[in-house]
Backbone as a printed PyTorch tensor [residue, N CA C, xyz], in Angstrom:
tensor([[[ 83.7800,  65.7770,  84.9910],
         [ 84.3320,  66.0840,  86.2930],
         [ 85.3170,  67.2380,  86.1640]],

        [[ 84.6980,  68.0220,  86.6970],
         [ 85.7220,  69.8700,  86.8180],
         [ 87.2020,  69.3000,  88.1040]],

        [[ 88.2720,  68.8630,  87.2300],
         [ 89.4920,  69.3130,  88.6380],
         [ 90.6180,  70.4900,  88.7910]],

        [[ 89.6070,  71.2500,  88.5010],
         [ 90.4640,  72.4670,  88.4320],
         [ 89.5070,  73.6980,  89.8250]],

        [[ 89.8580,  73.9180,  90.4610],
         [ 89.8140,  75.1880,  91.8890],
         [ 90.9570,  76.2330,  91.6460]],

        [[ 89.9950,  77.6160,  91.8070],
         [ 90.7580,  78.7500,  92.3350],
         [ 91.1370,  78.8910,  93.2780]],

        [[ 92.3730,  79.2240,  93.7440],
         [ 92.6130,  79.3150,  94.7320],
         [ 93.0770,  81.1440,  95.1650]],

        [[ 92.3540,  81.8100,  96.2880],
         [ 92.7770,  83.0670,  96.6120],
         [ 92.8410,  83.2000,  97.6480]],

        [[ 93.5770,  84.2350,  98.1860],
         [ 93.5790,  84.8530,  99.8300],
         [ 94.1390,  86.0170,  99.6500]],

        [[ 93.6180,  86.9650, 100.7490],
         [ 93.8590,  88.0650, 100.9760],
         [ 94.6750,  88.2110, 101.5550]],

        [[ 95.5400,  87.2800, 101.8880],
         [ 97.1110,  87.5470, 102.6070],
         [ 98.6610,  88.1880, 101.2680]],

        [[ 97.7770,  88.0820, 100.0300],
         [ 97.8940,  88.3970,  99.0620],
         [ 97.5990,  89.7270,  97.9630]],

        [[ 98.9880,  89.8620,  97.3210],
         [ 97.5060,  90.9680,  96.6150],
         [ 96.5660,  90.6470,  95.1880]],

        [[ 95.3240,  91.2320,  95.4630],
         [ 94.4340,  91.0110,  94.5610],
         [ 94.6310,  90.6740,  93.1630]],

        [[ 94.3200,  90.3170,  92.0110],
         [ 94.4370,  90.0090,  91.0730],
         [ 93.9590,  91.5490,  90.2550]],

        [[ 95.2760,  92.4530,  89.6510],
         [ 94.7900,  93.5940,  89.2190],
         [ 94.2390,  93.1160,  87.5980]],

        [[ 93.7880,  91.9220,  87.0080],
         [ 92.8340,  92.4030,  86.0560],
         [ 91.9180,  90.9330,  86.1370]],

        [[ 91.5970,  90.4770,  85.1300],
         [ 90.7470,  89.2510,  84.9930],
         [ 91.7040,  87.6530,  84.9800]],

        [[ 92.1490,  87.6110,  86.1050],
         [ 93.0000,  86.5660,  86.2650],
         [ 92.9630,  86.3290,  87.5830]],

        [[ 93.0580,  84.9080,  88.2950],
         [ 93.0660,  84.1010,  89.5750],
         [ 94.6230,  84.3140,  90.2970]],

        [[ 94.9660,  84.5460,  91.3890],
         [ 96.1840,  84.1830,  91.9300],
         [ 96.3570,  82.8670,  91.6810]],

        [[ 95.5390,  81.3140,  91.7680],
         [ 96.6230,  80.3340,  91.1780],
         [ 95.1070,  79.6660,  91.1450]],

        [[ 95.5630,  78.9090,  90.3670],
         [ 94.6580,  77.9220,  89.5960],
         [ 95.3070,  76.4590,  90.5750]],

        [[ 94.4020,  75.5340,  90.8520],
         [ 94.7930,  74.3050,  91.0860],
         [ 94.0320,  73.0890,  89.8470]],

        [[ 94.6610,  72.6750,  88.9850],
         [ 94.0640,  71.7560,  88.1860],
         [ 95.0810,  70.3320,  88.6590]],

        [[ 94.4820,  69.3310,  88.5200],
         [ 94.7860,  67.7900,  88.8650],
         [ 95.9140,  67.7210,  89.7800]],

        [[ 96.9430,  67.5800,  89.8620],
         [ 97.9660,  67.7210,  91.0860],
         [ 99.4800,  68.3890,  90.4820]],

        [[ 98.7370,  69.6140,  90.2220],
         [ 99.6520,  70.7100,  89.6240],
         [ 98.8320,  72.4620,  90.6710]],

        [[ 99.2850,  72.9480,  90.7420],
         [ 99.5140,  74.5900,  91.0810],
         [ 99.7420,  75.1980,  90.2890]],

        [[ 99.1880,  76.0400,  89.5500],
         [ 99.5850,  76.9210,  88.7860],
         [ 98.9480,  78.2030,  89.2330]],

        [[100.4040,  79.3490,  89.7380],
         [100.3550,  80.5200,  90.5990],
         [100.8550,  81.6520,  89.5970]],

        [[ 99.7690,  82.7580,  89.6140],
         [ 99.7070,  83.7120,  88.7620],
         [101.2150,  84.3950,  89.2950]],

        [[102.1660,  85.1790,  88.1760],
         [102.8660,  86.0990,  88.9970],
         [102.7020,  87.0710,  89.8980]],

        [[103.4760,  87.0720,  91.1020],
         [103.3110,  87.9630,  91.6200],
         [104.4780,  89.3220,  91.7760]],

        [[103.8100,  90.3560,  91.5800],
         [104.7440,  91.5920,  91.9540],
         [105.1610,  92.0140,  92.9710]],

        [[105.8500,  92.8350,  93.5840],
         [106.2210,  93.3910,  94.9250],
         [105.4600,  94.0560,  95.9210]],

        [[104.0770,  93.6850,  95.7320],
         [102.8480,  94.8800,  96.2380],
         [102.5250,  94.5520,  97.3150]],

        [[102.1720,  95.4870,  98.7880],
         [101.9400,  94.8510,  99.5550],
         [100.1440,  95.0850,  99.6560]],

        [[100.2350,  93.8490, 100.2580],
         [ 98.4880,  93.2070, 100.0530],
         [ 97.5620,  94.1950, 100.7250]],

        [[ 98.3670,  94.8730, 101.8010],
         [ 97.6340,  95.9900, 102.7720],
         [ 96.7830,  96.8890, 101.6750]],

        [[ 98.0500,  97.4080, 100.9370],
         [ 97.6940,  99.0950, 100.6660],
         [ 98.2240,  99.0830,  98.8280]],

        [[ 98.0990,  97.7620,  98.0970],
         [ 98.3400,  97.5730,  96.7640],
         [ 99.2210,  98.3780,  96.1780]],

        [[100.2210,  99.3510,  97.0680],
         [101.3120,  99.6380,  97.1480],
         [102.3730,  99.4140,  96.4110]],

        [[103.3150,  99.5730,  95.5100],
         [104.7490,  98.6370,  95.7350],
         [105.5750,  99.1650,  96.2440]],

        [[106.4850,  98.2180,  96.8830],
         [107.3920,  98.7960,  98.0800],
         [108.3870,  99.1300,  97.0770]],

        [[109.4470, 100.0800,  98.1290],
         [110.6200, 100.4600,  97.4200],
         [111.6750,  99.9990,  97.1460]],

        [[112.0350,  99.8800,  95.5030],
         [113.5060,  99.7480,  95.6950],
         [113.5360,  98.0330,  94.8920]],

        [[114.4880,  97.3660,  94.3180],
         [114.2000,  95.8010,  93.9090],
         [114.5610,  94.7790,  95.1800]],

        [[115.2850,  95.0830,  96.1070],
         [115.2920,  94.1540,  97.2820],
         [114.1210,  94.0100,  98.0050]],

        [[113.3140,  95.1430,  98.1240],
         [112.1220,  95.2180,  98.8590],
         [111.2810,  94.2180,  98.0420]],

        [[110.6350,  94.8340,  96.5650],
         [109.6830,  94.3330,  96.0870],
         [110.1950,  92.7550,  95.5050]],

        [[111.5990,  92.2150,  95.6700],
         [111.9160,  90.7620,  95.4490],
         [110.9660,  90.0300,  96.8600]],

        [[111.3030,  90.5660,  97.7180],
         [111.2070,  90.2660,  99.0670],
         [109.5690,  89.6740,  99.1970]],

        [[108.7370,  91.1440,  99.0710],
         [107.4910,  91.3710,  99.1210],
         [106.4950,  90.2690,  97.8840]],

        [[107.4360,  90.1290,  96.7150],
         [106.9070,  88.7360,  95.5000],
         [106.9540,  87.9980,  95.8880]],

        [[107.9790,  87.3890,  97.0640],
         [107.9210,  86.1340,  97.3900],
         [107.0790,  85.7980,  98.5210]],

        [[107.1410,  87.3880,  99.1410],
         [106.1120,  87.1300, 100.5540],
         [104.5910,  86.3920,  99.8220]],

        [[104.3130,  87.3010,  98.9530],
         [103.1330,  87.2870,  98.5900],
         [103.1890,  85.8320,  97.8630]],

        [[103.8620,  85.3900,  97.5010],
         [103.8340,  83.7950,  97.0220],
         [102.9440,  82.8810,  97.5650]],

        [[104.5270,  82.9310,  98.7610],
         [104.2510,  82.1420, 100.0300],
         [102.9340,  82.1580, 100.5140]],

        [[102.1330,  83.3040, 100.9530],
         [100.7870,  83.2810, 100.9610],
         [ 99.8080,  82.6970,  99.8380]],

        [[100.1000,  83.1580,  98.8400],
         [ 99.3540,  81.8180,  97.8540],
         [ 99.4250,  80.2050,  98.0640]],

        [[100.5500,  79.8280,  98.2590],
         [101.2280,  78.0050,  98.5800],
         [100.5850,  78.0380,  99.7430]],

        [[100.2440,  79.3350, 100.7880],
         [ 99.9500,  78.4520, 102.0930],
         [ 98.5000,  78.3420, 101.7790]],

        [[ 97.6130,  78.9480, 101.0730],
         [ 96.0520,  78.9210, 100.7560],
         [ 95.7810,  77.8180, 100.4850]],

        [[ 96.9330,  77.5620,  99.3120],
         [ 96.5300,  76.4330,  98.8330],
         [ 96.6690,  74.7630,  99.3410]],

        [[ 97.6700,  75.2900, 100.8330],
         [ 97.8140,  74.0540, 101.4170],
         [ 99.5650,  73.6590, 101.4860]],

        [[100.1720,  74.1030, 100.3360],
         [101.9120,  73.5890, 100.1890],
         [102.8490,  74.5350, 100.6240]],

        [[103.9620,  73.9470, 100.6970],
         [104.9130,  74.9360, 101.0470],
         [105.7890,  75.1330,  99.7780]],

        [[107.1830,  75.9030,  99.8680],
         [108.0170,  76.2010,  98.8910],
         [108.4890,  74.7150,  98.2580]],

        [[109.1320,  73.7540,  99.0180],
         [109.4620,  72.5350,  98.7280],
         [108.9540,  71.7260,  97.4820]],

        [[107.6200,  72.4550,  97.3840],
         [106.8670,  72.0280,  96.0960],
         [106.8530,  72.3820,  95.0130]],

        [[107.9830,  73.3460,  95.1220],
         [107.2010,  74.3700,  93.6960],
         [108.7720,  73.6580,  92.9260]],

        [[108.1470,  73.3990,  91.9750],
         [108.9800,  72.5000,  90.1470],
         [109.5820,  73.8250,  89.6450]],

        [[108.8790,  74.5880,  89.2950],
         [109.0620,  75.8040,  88.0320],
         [109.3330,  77.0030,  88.6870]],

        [[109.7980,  77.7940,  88.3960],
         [109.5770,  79.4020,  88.4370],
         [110.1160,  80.3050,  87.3220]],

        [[109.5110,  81.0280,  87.1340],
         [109.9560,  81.8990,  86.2580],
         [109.8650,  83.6280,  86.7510]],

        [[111.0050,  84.4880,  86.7020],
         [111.2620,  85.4430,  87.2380],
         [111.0880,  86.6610,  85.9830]],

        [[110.1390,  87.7090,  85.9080],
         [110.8600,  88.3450,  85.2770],
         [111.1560,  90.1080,  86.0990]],

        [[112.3800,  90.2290,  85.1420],
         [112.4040,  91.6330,  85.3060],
         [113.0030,  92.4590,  84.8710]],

        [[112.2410,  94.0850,  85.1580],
         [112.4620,  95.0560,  84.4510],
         [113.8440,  95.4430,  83.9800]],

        [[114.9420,  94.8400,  84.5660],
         [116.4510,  95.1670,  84.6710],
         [117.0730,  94.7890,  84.8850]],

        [[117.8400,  93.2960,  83.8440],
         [118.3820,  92.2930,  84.3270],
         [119.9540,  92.4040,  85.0570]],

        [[120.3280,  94.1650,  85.1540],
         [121.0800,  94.3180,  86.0510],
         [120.9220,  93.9680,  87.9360]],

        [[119.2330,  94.0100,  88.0790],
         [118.9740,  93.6600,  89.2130],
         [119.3360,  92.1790,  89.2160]],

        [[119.5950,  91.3620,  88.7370],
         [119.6980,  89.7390,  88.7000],
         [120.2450,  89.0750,  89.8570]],

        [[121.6700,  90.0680,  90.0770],
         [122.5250,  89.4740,  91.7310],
         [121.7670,  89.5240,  92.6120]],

        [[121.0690,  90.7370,  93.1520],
         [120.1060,  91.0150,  94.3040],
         [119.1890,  89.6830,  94.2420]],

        [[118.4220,  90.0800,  93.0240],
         [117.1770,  88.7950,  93.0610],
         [117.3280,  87.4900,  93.2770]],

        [[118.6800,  87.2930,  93.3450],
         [119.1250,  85.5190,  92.8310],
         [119.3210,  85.4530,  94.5410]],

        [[120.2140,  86.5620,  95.1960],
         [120.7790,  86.2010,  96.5050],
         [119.1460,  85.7090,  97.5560]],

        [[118.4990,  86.8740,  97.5370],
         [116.8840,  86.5740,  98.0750],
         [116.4630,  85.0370,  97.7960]],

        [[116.4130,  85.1320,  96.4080],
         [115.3030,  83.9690,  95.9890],
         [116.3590,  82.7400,  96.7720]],

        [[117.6690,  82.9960,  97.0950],
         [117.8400,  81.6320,  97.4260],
         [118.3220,  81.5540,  98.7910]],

        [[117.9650,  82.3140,  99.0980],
         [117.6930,  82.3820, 100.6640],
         [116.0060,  81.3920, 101.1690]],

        [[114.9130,  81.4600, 100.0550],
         [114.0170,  81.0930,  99.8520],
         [114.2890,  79.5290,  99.2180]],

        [[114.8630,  79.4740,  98.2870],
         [114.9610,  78.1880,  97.8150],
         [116.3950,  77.4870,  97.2310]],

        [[117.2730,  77.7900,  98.9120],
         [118.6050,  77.8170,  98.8020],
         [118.8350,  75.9170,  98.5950]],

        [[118.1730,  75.0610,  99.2490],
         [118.6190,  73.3450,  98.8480],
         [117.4890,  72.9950,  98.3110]],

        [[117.7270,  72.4310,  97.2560],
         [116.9700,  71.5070,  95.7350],
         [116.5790,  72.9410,  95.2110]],

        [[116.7770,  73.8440,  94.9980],
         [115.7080,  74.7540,  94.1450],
         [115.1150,  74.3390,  93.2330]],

        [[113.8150,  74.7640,  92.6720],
         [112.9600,  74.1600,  91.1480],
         [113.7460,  74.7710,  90.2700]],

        [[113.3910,  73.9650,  89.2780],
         [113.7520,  74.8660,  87.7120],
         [113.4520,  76.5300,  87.3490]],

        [[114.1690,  76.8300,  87.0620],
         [113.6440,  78.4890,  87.0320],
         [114.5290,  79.1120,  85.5160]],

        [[113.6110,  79.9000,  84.9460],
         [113.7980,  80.9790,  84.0890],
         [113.9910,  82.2100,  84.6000]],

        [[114.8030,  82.6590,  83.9350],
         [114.9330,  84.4920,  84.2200],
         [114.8740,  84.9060,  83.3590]],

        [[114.4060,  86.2780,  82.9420],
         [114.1020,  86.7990,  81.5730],
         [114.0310,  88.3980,  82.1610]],

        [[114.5970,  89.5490,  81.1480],
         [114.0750,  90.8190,  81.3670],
         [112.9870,  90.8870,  80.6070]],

        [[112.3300,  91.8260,  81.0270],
         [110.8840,  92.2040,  79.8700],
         [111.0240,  93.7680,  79.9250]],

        [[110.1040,  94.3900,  78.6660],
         [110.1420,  96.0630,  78.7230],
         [109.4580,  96.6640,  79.4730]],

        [[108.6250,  95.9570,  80.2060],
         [107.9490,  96.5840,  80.9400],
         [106.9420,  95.4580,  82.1490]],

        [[106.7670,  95.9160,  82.9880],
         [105.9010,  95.3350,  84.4160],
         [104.9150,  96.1560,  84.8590]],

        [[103.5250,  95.3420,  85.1820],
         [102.5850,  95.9690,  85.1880],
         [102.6510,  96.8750,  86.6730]],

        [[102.0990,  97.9030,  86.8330],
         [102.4530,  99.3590,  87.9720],
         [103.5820,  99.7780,  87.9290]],

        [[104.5650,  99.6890,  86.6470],
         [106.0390,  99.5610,  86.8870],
         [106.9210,  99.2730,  87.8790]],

        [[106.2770,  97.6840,  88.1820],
         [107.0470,  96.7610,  89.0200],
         [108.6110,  96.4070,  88.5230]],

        [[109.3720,  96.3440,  89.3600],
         [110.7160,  95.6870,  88.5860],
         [110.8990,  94.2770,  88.6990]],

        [[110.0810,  93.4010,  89.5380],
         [110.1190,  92.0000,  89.4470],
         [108.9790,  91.5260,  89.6520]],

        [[108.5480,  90.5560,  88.5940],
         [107.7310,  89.4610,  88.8740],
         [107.7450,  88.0610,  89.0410]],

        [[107.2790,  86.9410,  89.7240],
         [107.8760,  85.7430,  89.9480],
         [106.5190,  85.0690,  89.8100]],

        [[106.2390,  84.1530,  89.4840],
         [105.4020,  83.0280,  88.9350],
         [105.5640,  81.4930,  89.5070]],

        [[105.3110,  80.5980,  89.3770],
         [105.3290,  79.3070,  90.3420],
         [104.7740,  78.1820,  89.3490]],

        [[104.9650,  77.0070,  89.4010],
         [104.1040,  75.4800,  89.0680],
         [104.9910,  74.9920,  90.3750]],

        [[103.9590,  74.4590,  90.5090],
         [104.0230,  73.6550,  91.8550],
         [103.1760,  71.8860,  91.6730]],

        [[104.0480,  71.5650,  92.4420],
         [103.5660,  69.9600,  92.4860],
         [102.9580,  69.4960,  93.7120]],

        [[101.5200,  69.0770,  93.6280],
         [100.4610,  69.1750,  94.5460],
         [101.1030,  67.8200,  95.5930]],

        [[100.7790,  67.5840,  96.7400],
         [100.4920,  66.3480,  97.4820],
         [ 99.4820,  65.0660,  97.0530]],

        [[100.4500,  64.0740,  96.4410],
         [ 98.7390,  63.2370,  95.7470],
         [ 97.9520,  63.1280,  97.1600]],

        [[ 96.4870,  62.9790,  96.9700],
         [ 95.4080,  63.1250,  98.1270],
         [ 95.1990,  61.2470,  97.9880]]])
C-alpha cells in the first residue's frame, strides 16, 4: 500500500529541478522549500521583505492544496543568504505564525538557488482522516 501523494498547484511556483512542492506520506506534509518567486512570472521579487513575504505566500498555497492551514505546520526551517536579514524575516514569519509557532531552525547558507536570499521549508501535521 503506496501512502505517500504529491501534492502541487500552480498557485505556486514550479519545482525548478527534479523535486515535488510537498510530498504527503502517512499523516505528515512534507513541503519542499520555497523561495521568494512569484508563481506568475518565476520572478524573484525585490529586496528580503518582499521575497520573505512572497516564501510564505507561496507556502500557504502549498498547505491550501494540500487541504491544511498554517496551524499545522510542526517544523520549519529557514534558510538564508544573510543572517543579517534575520530581524526582518523573524518580524514577517511571525506575523504568520505569531501564537503557538512550530519548531523552527534558522541557518545561513553560501548560497540560494536564483540567488534567492530566503528559503523556508515546512513538516506539517496532517488531520487524522
Amino acid at each position: 500500500m503506496n501512502n505517500r501523494n504529491v501534492i502541487s498547484t500552480s498557485d505556486a511556483p514550479a519545482a525548478i529541478g527534479p523535486y515535488s512542492q510537498a510530498i504527503r506520506a502517512g499523516n505528515f506534509l512534507f513541503a519542499s522549500g520555497q523561495l521568494g518567486l512569484d508563481p506568475a512570472t518565476g520572478d524573484l521579487r525585490e529586496g528580503i521583505e518582499a521575497q520573505t513575504r512572497q516564501a510564505l505566500a507561496n507556502m500557504q498555497a502549498v498547505l491550501t492544496a494540500a487541504g491544511v492551514r498554517v496551524e499545522n505546520v510542526v517544523k520549519t526551517t529557514i534558510f538564508l543568504a544573510d543572517m543579517a536579514d534575520f530581524a526582518v524575516v523573524n518580524q514577517i514569519y511571525g506575523e504568520v505564525f505569531g501564537h503557538e509557532p512550530p519548531a523552527r531552525s534558522t541557518v545561513q547558507v553560501a548560497a540560494l538557488p536564483k540567488q534567492g536570499l530566503v528559503e523556508i521549508e515546512m513538516i506539517v501535521l496532517l488531520n487524522e482522516q
